[in-house]
N, CA and C of each residue as an Amber inpcrd file, in Angstrom:
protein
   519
  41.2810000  24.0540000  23.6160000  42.1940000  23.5470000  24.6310000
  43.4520000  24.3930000  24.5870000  43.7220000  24.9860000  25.5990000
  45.3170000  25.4890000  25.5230000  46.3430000  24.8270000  25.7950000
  47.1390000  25.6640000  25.3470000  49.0750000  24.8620000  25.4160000
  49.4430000  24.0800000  27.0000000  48.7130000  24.7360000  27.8340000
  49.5480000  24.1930000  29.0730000  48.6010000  22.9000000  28.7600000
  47.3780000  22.6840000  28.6610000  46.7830000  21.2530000  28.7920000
  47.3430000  20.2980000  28.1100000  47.5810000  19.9730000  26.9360000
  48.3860000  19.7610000  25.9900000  49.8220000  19.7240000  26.6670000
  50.4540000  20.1430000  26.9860000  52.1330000  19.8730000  28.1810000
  51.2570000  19.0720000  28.8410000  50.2060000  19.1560000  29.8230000
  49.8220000  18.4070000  30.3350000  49.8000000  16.9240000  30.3030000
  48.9140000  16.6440000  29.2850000  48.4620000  15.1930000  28.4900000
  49.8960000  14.4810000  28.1740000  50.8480000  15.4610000  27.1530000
  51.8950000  14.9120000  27.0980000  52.9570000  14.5270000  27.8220000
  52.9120000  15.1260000  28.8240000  54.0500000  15.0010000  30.4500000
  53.0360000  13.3620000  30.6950000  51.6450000  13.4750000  31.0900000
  51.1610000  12.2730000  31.2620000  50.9530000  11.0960000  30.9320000
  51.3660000  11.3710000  29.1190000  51.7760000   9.9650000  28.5270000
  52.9300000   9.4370000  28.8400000  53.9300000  10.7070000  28.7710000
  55.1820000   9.7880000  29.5790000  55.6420000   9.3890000  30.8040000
  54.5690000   9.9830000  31.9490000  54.8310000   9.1000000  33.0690000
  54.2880000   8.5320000  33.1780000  52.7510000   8.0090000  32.7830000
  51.7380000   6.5880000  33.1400000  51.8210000   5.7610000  32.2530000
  52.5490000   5.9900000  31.1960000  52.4480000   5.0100000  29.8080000
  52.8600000   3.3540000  30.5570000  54.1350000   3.3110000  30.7700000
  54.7710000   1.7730000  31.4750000  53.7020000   1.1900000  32.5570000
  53.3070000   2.4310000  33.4310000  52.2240000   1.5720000  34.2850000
  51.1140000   1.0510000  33.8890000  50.7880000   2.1360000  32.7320000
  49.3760000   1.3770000  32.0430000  50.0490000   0.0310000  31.4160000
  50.7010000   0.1870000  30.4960000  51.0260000  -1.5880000  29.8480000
  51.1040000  -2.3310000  30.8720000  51.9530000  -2.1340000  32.2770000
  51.9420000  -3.1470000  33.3110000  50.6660000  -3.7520000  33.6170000
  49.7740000  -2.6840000  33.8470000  48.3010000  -2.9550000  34.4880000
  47.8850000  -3.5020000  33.3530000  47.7830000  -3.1040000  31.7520000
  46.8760000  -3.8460000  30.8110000  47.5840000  -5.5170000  30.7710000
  49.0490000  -5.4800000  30.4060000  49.0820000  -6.7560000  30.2660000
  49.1310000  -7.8300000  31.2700000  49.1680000  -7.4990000  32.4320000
  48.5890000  -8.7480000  33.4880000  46.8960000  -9.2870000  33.3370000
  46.2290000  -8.4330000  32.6160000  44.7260000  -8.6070000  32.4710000
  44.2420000  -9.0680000  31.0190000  44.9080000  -8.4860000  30.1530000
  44.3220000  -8.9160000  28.5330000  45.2470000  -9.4420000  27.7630000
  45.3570000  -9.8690000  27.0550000  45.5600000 -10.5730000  26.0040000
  46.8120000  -9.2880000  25.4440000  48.1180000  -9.8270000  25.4110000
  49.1120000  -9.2340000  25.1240000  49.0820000  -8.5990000  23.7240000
  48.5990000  -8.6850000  22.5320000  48.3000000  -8.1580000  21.2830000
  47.0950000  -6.8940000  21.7330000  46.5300000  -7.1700000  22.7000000
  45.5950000  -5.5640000  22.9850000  45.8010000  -4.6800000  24.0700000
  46.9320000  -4.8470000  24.9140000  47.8760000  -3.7760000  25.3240000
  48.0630000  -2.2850000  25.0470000  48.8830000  -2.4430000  23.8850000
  48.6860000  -0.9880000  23.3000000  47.6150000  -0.5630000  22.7450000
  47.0330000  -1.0410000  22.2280000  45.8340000  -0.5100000  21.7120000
  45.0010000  -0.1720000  22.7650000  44.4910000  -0.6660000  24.2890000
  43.9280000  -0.2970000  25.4690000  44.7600000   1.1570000  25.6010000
  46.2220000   1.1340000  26.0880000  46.8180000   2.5900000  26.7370000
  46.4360000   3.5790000  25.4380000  46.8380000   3.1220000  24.1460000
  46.1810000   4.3220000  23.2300000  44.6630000   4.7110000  23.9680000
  44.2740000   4.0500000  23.6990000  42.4120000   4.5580000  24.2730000
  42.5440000   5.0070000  25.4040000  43.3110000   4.8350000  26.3100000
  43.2610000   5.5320000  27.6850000  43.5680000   7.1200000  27.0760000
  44.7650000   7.2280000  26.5990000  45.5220000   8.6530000  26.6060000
  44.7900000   9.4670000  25.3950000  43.6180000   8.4530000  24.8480000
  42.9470000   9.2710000  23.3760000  41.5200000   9.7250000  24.1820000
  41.1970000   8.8450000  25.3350000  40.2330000   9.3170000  26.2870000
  40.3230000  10.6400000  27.1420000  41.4940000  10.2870000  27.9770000
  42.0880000  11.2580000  28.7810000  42.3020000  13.0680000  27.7770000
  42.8350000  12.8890000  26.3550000  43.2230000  13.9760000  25.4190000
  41.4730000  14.6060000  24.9680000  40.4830000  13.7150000  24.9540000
  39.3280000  14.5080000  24.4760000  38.9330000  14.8280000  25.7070000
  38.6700000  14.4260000  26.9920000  38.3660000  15.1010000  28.5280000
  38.9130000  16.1210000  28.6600000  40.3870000  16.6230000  28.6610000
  41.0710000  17.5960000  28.5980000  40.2130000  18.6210000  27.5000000
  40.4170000  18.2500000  26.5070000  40.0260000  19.0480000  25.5020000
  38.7340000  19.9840000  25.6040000  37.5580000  18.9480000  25.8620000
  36.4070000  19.5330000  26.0460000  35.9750000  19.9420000  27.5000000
  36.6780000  20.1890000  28.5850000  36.2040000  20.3890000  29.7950000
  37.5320000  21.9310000  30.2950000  36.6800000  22.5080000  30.5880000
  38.0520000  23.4690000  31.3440000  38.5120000  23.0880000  32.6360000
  38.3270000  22.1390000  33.3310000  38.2510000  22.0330000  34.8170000
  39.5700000  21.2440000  34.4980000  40.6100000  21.4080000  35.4120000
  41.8750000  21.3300000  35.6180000  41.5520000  19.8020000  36.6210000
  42.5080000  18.7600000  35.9140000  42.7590000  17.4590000  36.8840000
  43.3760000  17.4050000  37.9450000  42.7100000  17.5310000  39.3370000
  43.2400000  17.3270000  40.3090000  44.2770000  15.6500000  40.5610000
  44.0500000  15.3230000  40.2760000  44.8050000  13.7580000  40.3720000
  44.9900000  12.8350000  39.2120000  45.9420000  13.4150000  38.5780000
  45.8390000  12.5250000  36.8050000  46.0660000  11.2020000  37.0700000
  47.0340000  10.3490000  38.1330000  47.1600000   9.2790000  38.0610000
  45.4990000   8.2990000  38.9930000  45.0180000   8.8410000  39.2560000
  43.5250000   8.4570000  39.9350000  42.9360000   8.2870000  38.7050000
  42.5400000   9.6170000  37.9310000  41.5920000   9.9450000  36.8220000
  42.0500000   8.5580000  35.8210000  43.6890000   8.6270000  35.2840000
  43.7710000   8.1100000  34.4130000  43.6630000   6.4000000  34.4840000
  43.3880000   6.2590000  35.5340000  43.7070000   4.6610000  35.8770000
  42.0460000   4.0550000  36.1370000  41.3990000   5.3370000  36.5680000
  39.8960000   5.3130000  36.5570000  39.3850000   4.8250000  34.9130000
  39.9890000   5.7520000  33.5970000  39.5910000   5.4600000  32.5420000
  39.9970000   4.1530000  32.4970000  41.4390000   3.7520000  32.4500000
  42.0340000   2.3680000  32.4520000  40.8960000   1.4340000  32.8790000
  40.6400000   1.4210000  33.9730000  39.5380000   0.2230000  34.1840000
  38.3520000   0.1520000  33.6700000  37.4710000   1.4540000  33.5510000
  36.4200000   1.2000000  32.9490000  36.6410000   0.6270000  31.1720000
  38.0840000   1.1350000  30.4350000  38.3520000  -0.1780000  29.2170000
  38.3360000  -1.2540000  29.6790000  38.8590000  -1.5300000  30.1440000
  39.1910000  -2.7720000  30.5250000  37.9120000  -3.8970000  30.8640000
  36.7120000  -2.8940000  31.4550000  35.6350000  -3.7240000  31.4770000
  34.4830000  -3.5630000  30.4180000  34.7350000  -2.7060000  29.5450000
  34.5050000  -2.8570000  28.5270000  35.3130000  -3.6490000  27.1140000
  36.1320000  -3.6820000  27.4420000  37.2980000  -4.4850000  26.6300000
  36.9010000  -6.1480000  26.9140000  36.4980000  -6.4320000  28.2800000
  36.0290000  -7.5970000  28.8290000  34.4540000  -8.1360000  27.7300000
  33.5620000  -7.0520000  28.0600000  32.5920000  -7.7490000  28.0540000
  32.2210000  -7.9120000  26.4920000  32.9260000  -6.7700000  25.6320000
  33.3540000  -7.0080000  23.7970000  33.7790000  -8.5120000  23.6370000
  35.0420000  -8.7720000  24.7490000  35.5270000 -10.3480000  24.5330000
  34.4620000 -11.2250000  24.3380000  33.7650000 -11.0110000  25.8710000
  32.7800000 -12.3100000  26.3240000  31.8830000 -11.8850000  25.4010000
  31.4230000 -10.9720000  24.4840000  30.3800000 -11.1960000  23.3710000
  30.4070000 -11.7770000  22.0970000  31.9830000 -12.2140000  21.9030000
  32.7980000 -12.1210000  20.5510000  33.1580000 -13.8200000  21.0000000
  33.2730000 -14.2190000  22.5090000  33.2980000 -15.7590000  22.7920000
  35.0000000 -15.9270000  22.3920000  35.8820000 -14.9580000  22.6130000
  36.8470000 -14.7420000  22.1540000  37.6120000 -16.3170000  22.7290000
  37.6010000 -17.0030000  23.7650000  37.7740000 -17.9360000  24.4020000
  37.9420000 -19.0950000  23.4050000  36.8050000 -18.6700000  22.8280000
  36.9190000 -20.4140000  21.9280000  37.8060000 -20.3070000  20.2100000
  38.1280000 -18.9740000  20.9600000  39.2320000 -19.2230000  19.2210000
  40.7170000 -19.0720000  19.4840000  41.2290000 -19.9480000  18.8820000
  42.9170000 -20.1440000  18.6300000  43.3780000 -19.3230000  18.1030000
  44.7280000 -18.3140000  18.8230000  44.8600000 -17.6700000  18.3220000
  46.5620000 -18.2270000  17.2850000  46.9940000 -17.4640000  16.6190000
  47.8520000 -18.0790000  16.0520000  49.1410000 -17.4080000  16.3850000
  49.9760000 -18.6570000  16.3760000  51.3420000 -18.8760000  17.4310000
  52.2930000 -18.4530000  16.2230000  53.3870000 -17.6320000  16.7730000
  54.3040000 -17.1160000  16.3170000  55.0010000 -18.2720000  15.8910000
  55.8080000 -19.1030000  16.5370000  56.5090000 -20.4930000  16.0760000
  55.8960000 -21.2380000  15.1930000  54.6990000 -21.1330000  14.4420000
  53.8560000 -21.7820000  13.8420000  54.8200000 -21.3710000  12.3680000
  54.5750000 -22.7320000  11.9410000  55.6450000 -22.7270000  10.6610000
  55.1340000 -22.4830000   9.1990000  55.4440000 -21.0010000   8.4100000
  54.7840000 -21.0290000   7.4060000  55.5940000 -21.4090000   5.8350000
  54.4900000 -22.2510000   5.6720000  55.8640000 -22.9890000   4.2420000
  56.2040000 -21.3330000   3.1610000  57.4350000 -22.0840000   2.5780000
  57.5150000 -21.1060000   1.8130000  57.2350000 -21.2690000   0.2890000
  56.4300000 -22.1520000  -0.0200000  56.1190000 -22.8040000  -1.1420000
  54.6750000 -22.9850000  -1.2270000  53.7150000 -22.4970000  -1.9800000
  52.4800000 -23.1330000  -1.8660000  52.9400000 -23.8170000  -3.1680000
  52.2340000 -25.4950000  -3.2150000  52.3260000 -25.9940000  -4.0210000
  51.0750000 -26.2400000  -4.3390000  50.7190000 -26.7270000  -5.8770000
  49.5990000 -27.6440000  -6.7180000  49.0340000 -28.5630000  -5.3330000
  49.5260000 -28.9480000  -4.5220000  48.9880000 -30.5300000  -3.7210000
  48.2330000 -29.3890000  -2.5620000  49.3140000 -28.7510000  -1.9790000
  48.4730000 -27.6170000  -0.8900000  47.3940000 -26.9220000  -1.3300000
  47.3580000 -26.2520000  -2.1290000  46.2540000 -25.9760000  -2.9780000
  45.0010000 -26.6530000  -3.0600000  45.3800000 -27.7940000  -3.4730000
  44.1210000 -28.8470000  -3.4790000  43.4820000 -29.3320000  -2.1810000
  44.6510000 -29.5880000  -1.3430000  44.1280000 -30.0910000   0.2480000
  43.3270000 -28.9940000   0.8830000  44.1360000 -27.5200000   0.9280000
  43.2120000 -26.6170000   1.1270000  41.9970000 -26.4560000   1.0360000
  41.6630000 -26.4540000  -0.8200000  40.2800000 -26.2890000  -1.1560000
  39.2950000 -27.6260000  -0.8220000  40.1760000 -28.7550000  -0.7110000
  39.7320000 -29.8170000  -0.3140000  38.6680000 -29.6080000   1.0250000
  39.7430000 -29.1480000   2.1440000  39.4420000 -28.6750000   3.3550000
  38.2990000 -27.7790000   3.4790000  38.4420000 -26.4460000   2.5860000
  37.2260000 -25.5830000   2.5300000  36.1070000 -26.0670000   2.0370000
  36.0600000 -27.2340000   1.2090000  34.6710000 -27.5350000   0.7090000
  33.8750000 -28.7060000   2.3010000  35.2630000 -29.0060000   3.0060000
  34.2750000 -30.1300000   4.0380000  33.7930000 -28.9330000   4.9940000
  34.5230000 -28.4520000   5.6590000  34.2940000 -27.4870000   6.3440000
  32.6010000 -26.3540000   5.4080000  32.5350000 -25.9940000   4.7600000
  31.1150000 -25.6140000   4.2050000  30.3450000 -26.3690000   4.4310000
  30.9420000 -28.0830000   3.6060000  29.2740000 -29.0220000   3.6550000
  28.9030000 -29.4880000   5.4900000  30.3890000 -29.0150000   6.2000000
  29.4930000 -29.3200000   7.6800000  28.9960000 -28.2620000   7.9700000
  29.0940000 -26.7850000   7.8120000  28.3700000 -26.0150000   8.0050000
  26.6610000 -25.8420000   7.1700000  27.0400000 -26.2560000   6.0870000
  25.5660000 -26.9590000   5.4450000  24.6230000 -27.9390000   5.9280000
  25.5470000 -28.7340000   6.7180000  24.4150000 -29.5460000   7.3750000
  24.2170000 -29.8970000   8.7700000  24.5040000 -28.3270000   9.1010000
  24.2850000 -28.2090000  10.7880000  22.4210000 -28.2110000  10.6700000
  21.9310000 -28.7550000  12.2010000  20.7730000 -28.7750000  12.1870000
  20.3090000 -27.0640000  12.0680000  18.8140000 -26.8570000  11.4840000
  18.9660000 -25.5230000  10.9150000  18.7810000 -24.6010000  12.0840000
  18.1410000 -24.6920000  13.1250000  18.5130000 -23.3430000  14.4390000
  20.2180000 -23.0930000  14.5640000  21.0770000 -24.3120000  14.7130000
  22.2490000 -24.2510000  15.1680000  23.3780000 -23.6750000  13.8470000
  22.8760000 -23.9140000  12.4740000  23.2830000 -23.8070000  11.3050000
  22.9410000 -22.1170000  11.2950000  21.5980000 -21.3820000  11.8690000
  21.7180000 -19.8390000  11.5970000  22.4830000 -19.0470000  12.4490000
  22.3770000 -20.0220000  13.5940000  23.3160000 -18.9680000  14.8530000
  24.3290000 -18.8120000  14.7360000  25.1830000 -19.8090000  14.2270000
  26.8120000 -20.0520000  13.4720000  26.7390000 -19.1480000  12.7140000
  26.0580000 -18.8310000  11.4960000  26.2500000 -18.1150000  10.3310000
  26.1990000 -16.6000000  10.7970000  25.1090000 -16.2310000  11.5300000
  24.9860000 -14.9370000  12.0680000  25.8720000 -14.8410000  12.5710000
  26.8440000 -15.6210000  13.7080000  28.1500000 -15.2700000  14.7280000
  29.2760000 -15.0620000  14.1750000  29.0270000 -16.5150000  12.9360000
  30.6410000 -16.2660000  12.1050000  30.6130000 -15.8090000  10.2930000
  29.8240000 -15.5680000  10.1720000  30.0270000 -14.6020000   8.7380000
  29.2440000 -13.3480000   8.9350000  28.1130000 -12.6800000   9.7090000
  27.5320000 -11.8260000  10.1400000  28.1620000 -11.1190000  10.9220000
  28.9000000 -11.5710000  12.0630000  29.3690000 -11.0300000  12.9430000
  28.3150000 -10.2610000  14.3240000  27.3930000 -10.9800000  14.0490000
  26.7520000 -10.3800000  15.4760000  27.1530000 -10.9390000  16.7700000
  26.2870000 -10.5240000  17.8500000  26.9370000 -10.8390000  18.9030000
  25.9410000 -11.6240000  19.6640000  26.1950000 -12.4860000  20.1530000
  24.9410000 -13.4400000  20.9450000  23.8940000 -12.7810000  21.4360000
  23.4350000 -11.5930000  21.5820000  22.5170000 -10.7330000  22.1080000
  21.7910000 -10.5760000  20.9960000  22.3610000 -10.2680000  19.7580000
  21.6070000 -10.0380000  18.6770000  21.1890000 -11.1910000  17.8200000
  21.7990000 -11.7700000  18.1420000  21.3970000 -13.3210000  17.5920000
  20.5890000 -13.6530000  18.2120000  20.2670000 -13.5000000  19.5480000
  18.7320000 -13.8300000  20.2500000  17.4820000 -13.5060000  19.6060000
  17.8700000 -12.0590000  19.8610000  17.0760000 -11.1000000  19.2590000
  16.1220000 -11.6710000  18.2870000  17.2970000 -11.7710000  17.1330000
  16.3970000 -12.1720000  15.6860000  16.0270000 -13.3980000  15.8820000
  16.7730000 -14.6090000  16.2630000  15.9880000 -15.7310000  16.3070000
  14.8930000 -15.9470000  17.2380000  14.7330000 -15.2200000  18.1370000
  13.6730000 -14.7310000  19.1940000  13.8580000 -16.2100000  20.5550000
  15.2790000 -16.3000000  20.6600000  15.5520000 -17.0120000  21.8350000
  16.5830000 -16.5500000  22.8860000  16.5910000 -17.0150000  23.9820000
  17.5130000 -16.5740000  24.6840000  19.3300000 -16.5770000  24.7240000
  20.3840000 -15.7810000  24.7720000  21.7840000 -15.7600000  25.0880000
  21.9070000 -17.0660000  25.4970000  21.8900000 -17.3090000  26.0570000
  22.3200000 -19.0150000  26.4450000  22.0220000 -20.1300000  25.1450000
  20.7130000 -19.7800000  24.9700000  20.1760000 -20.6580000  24.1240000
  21.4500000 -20.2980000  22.4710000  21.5550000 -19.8220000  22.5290000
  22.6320000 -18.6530000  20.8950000  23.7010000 -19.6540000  21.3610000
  24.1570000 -19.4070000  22.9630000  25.5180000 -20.2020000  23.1820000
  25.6620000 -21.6480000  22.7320000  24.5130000 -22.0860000  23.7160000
  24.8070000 -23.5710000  23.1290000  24.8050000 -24.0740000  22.0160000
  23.7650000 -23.5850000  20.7570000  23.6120000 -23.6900000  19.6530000
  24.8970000 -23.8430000  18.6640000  25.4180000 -22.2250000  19.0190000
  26.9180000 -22.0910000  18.5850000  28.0430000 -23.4270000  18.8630000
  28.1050000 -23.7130000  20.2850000  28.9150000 -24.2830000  20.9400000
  28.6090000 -25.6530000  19.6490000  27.7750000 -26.6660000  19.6580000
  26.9330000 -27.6660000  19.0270000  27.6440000 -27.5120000  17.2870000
  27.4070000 -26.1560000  17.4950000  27.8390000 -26.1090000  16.1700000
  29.2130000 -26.1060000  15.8220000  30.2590000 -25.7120000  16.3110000
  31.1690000 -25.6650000  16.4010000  32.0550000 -27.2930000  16.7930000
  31.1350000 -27.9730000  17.6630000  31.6450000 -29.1260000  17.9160000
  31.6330000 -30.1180000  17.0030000  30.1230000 -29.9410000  15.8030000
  30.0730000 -30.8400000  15.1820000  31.2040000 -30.4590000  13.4750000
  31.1300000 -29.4550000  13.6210000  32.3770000 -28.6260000  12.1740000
  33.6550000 -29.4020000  12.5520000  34.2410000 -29.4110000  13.8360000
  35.7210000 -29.8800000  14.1210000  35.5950000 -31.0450000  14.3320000
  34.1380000 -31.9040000  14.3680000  34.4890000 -33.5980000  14.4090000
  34.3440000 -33.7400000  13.2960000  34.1170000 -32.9080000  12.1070000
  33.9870000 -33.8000000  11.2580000  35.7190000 -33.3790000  10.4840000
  36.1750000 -32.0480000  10.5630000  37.3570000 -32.2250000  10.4250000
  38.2860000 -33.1390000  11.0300000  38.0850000 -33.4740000  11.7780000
  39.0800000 -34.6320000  12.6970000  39.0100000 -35.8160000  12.2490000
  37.6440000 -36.0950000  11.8890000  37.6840000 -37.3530000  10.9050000
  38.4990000 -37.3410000   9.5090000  38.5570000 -36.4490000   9.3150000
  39.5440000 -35.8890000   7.4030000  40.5800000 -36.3120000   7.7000000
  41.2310000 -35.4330000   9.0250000  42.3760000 -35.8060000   9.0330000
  42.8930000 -36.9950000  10.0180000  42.0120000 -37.9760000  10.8410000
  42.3390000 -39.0370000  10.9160000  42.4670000 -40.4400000   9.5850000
  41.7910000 -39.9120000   8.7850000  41.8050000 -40.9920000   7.4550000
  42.9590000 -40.7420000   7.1360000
């Protein structure tokens, strides 16, 4: 890649940078913002790099990459079910003391939370485990259990509903 491409890329981070955050954060989730415009301008820097053909329209091209993240950024979410998890709130108050009693309630907590994951019915008990300590993605969880995406969803969903009723009961006593 030569020097002028390179002026190039860099003149182009600093004039599309603000529009890309504008465009990312009306659409995603404000913590993946920058990390989207990085991938745009780390996209845009290897195109440059490996192609000699000079960009007729960088703000077309670059807004072209922009979206196709973005729908890939989408459909990572919708595989990850990103929807059904809480994310955690800045105002959320962290003690500054762990004590002997927190400690105990904690581990208290982690042992109910296991025995309801222990005694999820067993289809709904593997799909959980594969989603949330495996980390696969409902596609692959089909896969191996040899049922359909939907079928992974609801399972999950089931499973998930019955883990937080039984926490809710803990902490209604």
């Amino acid at each position: 890649m030569n020097k002028s491409c390179q002026k190039d890329v860099a003149v182009w981070v600093g004039e599309y940078r603000l529009g890309l955050r504008r465009y990312f954060s009306s659409r995603v989730n404000f913590s993946d913002v920058d990390d989207l415009v990085q991938e745009v301008f780390t996209h845009l820097h290897l195109q440059v790099k490996k192609s000699d053909a000079d960009i007729e329209n960088p703000k077309s091209y670059i807004y072209t990459i922009a979206k196709n993240l973005l729908v890939s950024h989408g459909r990572y979410q919708k595989s990850r079910c990103r929807s059904f998890h809480e994310s955690l709130s800045c105002e959320m108050e962290i003690p500054d003391v762990i004590t002997p009693e927190r400690t105990v309630i904690g581990m208290q907590d982690c042992s109910r939370v296991c025995q309801a994951i222990l005694r999820l019915p067993p289809r709904a008990g593997t799909a959980f485990k594969f989603h949330r300590f495996e980390g696969l993605t409902y596609q692959d969880i089909a896969e191996r259990m040899g049922i359909s995406r939907e079928s992974v969803k609801e399972l999950i969903q089931r499973a998930l509903v019955r883990v937080r009723k039984v926490m809710e009961e803990v902490s209604e006593n």
